[in-house]
N, C-alpha and C positions, 0 to 999 in steps of 0.2 A: 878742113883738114889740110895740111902740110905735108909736105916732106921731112917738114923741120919737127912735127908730132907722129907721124907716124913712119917705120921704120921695118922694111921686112924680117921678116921671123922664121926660124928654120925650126919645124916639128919633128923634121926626119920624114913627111912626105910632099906631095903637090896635090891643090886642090883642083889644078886647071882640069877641065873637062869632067870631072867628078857627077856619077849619077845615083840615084838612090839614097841622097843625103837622110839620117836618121839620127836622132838624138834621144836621149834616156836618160832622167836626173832622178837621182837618187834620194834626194836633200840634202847629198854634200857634194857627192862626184858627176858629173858627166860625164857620159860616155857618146860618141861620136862614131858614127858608121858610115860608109860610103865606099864604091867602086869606084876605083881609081881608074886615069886616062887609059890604062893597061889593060883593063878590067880585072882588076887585083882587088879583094875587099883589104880595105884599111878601117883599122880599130885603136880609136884612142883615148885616155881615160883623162878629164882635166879633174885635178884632186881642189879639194875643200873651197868647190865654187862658193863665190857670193852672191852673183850674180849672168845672169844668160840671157840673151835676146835672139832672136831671127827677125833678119829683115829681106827685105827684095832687093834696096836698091845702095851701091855704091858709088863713095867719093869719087865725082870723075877725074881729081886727080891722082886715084888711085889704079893699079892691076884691077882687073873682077878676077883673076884665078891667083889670086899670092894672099899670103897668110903676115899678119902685119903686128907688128908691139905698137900700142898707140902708149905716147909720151906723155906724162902729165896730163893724165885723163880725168876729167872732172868729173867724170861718172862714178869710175874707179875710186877718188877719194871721196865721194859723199859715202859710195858704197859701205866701204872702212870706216868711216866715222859711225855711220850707224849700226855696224857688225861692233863697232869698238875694236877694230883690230889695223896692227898697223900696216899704212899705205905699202911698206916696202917690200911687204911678205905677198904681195900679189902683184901678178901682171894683169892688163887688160890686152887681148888680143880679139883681133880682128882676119875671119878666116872667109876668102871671097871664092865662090863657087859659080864661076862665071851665071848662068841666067838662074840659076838654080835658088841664089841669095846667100845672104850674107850673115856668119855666126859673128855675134861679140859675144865674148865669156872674159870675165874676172873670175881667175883661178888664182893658187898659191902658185907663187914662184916654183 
């Protein structure tokens, strides 16, 4: 991964220091839990997922605590070709929770 494919992403919060990460899918939405640097719970819902992973481990050219649009993600368009929906109505993002790991989700724009 690049600079040149992936790109930071503003949700309206920060993952950095984030503890008690928790996920919940619905079969279309996600929702996303976690206590922010502040110790503030943050709640967020990504609408008409395709597609979600968790992983542990991050781009080292990437932040571990920043939330990123990955560009022309080949995940993203296989994802769509086999939902049969189109590539531009969703983003792939990538949300890094410094040791804690790492969210990819394809949601609708």
């Amino acid at each position: 991964m690049s600079a040149r494919t992936a790109r930071p992403y503003d949700l309206g919060f920060s993952t950095a220091d984030a503890e008690d990460v928790r996920l919940d899918f619905d079969g279309a939405d996600l929702q996303l839990r976690f206590v922010d640097w502040r110790e503030r719970p943050v709640i967020h819902r990504f609408h008409d997922v395709l597609a979600y992973r968790w992983g542990l481990d991050i781009d080292p050219d990437l932040r571990d605590d920043q939330v990123y649009e990955i560009v022309d993600s080949p995940w993203l368009e296989r994802e769509a070709e086999l939902a049969e929906e189109p590539r531009e109505s969703y983003l792939h993002l990538k949300l890094a929770f410094n040791a804690q790991g790492v969210l990819d989700v394809l949601a609708r724009r």
